[in-house]
C-alpha positions as CSV (number, residue, x, y, z in Angstrom):
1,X,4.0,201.8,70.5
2,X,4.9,202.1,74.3
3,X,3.0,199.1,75.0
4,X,4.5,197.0,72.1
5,X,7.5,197.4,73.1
6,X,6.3,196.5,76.8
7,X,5.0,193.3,75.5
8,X,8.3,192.7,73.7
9,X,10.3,193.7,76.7
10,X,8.4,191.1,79.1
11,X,8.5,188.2,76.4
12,X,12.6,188.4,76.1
13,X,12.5,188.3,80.4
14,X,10.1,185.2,80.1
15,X,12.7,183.5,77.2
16,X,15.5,184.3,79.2
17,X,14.1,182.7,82.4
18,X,13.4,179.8,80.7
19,X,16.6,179.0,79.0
20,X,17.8,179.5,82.9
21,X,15.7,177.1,84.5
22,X,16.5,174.7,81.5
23,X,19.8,174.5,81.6
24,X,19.8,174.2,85.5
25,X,17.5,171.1,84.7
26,X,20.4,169.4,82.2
27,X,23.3,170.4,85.1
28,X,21.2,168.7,87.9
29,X,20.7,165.7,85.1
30,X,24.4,165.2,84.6
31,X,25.4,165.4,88.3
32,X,23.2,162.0,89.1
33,X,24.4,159.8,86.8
34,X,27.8,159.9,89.3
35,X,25.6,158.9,92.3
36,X,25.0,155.8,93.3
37,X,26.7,154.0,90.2
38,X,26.1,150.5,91.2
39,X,22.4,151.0,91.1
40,X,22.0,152.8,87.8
41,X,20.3,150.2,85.2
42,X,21.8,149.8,81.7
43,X,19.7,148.3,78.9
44,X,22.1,145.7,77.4
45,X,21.4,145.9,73.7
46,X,18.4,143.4,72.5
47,X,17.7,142.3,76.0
48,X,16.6,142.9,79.2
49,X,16.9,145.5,81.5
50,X,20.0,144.2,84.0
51,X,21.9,145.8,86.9
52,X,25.3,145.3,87.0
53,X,27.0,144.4,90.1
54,X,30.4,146.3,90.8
55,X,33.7,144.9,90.7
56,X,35.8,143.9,93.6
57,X,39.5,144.7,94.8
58,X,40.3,142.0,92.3
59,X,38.6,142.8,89.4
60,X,36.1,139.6,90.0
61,X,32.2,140.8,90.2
62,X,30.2,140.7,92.9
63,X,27.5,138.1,93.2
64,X,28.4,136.7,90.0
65,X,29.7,133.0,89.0
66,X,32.4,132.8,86.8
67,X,31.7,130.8,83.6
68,X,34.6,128.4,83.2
69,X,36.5,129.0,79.7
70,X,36.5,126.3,77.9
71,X,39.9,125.6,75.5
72,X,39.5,125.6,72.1
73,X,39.8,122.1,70.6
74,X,43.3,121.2,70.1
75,X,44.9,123.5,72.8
76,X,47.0,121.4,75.7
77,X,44.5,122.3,78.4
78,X,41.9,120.4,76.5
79,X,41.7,116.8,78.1
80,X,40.5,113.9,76.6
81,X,37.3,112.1,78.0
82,X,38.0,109.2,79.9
83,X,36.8,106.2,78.5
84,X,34.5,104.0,80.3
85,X,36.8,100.9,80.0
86,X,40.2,102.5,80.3
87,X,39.0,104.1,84.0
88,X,38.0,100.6,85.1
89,X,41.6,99.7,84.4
90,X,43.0,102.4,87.1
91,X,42.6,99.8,89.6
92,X,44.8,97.3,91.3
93,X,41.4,94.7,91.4
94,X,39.5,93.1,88.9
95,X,38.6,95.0,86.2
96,X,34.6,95.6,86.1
97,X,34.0,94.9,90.3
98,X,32.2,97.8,92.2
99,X,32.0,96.2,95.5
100,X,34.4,94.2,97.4
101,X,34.1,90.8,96.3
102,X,36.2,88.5,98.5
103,X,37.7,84.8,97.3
104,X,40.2,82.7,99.6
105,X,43.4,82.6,97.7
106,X,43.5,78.7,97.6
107,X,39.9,79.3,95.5
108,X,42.1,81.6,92.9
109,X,44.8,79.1,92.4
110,X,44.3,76.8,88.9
111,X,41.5,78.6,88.4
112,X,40.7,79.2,84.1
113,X,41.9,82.1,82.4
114,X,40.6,82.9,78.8
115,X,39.9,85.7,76.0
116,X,37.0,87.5,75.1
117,X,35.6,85.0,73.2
118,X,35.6,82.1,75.2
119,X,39.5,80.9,73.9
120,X,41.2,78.6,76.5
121,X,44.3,80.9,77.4
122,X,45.8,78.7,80.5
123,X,45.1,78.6,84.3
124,X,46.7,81.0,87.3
125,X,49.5,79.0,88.6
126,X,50.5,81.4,91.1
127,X,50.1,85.2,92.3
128,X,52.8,87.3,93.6
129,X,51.7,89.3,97.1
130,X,53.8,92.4,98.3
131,X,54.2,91.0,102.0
132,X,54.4,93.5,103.7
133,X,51.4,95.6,102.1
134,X,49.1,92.5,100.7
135,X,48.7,93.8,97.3
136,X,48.6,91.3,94.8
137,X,51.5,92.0,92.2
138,X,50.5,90.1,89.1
139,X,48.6,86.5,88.3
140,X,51.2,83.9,87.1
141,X,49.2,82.5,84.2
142,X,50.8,79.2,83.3
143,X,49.7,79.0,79.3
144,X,51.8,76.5,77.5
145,X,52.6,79.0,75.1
146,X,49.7,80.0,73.9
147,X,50.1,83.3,74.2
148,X,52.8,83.0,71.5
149,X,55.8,83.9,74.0
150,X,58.6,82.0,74.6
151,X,58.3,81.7,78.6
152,X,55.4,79.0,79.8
153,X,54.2,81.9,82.3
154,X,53.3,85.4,82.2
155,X,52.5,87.8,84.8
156,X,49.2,89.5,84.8
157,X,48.2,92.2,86.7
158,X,44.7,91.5,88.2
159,X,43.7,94.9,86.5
160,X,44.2,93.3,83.4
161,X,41.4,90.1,84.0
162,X,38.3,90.6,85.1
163,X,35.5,87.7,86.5
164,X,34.1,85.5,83.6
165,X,29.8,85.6,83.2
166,X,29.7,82.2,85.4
167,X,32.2,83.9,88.3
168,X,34.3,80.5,88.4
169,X,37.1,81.7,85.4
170,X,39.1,85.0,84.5
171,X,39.1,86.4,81.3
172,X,42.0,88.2,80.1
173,X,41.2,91.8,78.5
174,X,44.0,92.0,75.8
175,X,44.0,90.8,72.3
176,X,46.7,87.7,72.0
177,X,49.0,89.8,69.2
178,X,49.5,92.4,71.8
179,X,51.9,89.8,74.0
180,X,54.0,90.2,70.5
181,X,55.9,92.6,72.2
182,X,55.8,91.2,75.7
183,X,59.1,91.1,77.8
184,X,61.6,88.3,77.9
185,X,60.7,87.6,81.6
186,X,61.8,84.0,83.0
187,X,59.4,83.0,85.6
188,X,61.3,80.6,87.8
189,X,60.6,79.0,91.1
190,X,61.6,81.4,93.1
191,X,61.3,84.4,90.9
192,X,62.0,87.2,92.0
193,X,64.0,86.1,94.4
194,X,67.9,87.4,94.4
195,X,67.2,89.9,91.9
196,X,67.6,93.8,92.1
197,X,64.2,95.9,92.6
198,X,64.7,96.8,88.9
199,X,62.8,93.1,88.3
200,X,59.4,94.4,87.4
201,X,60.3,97.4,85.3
202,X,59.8,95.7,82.3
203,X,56.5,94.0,83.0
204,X,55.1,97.8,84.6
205,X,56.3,99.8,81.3
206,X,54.3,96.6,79.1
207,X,51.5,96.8,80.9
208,X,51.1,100.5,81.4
209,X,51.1,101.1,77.2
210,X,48.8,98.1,76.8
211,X,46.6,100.3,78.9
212,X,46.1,98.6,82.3
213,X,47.7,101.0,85.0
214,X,50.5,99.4,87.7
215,X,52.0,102.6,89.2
216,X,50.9,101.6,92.6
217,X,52.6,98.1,92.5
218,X,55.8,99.6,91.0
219,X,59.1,99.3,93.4
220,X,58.3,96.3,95.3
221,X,61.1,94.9,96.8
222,X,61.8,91.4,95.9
223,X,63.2,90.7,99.2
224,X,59.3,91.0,100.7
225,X,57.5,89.5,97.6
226,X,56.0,85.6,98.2
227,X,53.7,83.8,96.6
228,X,50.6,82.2,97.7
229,X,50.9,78.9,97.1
230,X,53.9,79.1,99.4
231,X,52.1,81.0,102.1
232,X,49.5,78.7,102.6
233,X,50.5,76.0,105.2
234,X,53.0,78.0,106.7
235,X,54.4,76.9,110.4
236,X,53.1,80.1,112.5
237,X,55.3,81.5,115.1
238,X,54.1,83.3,118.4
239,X,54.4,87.3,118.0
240,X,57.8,87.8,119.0
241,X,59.5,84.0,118.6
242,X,58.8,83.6,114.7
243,X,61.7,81.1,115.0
244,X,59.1,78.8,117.0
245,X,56.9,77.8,114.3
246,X,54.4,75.8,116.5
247,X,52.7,78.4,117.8
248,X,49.6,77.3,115.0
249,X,49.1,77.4,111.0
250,X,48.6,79.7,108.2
251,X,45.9,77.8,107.0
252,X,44.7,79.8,104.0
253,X,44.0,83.8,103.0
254,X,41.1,86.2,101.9
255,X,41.6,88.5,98.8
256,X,39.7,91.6,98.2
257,X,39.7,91.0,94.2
258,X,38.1,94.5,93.8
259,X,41.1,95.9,96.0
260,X,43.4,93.3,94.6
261,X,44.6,92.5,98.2
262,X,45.1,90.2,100.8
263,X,42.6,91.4,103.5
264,X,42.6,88.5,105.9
265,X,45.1,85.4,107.3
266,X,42.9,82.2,108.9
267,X,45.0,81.1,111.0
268,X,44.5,77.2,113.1
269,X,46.2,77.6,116.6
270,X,48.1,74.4,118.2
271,X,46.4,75.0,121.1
272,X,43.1,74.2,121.1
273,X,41.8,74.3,124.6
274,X,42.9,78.2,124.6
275,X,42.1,79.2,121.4
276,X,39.4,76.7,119.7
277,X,39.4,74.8,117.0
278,X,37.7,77.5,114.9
279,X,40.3,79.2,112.3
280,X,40.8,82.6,113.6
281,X,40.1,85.7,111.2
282,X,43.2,88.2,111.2
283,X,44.2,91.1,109.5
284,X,47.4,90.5,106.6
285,X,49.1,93.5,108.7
286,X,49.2,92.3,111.7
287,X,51.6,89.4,110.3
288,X,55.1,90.0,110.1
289,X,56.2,90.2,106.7
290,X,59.9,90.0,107.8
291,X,59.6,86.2,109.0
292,X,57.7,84.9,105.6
293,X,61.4,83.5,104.1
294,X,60.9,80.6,106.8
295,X,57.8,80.7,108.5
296,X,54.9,82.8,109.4
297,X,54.6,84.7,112.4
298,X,52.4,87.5,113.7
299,X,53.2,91.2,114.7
300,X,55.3,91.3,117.3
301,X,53.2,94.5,118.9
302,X,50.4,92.1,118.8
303,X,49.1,91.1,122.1
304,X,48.3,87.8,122.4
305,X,45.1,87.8,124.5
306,X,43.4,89.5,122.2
307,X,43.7,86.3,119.8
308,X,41.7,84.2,122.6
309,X,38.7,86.4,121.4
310,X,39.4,86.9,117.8
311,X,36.7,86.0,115.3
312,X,36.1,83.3,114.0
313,X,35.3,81.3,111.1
314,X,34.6,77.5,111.2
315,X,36.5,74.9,108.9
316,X,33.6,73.4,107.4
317,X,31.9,77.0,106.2
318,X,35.2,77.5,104.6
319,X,35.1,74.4,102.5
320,X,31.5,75.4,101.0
321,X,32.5,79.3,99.8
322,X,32.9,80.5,96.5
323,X,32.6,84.3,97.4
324,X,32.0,85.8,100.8
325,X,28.7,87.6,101.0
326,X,29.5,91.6,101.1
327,X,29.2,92.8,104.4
328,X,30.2,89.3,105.9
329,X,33.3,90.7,108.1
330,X,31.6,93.9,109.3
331,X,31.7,92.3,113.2
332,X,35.6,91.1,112.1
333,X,36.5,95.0,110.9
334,X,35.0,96.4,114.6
335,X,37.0,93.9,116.4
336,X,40.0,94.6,114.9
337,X,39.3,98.3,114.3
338,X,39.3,98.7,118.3
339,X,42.8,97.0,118.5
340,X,44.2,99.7,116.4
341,X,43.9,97.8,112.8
342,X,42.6,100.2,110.3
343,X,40.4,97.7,107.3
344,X,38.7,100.1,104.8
């Protein structure tokens, strides 16, 4: 008996002991899950085993990208996509040119307008230039009516036309019942000369529903707006006596159709024996748009030394081009660039 209850005495000791160690096991257990947090892996339900980074002061996680939220259709922050043909029309150029493509503004003038399909709409009589910036305002397509509005021109920003397959027409981009709605805009002679800068509001709010965007050529002041039909030709004074007109001759311009600006004046000097007979090449801001009412004349900052060794451009090369070749006034941009004339 003494030794069965022995044997029950030491198997209570060796329970007792065990349910000791045990639950000093399950304390230890508890105390490391607080350790070390960050590097404790979680199984995320049906997939891999992944740590998960901490997060910051900011609530952002560490090492991780955010995944931008995209609205649900219908909210405002959902945008529309932009339509390949609607983005070309953001520019002041051409519609359709990726590279400069460069035209002397005598080239432009009478040159064919039509539709899509091939309709004779008119020719461009005219363009309007900002002088004192060279953008090119609008296109003055003289159409005989044919656009079914009461006025025998209508201005066109270049935005709106785009080069025809053959490069020697334009082609207007808007269907001929749009112009149904067009603004009661008389194009005179000397329009828009002697009226308030409120002259183009109409035309800019027209154009911009129709789709072809002319924010940048809003607020020009009709004051400093000529056309280039009347710039070409013009007396040129010296820089600083524009009253002396026989200093040399605007003979012609450059436009940047993909910029839809006037890039370059070629200008003839009276002197030949100092300056050539070559028609020098130079940059549309360095004239002074101030002096245009009467005659041309050149910057009055300008130094005229450096127009001894301007480039050049001969008369007869002139006569032969339809488009200058891209790239063709990289030597003209350095020149200038090093006078302090800023091209691109």
């Amino acid at each position: 008996m003494k030794h069965l209850i022995r044997s029950r005495s030491i198997w209570t000791t060796m329970m007792v002991m065990l349910a000791l160690i045990l639950g000093a096991c399950t304390t230890e257990t508890r105390d490391m899950t607080g350790v070390g947090a960050d590097a404790v892996v979680i199984e995320e339900p049906g997939g891999d085993d992944q740590a998960q980074p901490l997060p910051t002061e900011t609530g952002e996680e560490q090492g991780v990208v955010a995944e931008e939220v995209t609205p649900e259709a219908g909210t405002e922050a959902e945008e529309a996509p932009v339509d390949a043909d609607t983005e070309a029309t953001v520019g002041m150029g051409l519609t359709g040119l990726d590279q400069e493509t460069m035209i002397l503004a005598s080239t432009l003038l009478d040159r064919g307008v039509e539709n899509p399909n091939g309709a004779d709409l008119g020719h461009v009589d005219d363009f309007l230039i900002e002088l004192d910036t060279g953008n090119v305002l609008f296109a003055l397509i003289e159409h005989g009516g044919f656009l079914g509005i009461g006025n025998e021109h209508a201005a066109v920003p270049l935005n709106a036309l785009a080069l025809g397959p053959e490069r020697n027409n334009l082609i207007l981009n808007l269907a001929e019942d749009a112009f149904e709605s067009f603004p009661n805009v008389e194009v005179t002679d000397d329009w828009p000369m002697g009226l308030d800068e409120t002259w183009d509001d109409d035309l800019n709010v027209f154009w911009n529903e129709a789709g072809f965007n002319t924010r940048n050529l809003e607020g020009a002041a009709p004051g400093v707006v000529g056309r280039a039909s009347q710039l070409v030709g013009f007396g040129l004074g010296a820089p600083g006596a524009a009253a002396t007109p026989g200093f040399g001759t605007t003979l012609d311009y450059v436009v940047d159709l993909a910029e839809g600006r006037v890039k370059y004046a070629l200008v003839g000097f009276t002197d030949v024996v100092l300056y050539g007979q070559d028609w020098a090449v130079i940059p549309f801001e360095a004239m002074d748009p101030t002096a245009f009412a009467s005659v041309a004349a050149l910057d009055p900052a300008i130094d005229v030394s450096l127009l001894a060794d301007a480039p050049r451009i001969r008369a007869t090369e002139v006569e032969t081009i339809a488009f200058f070749e891209p790239g063709w006034d990289e030597s003209i941009r350095t020149y200038w660039a090093e006078q302090g004339y800023d091209l691109d």
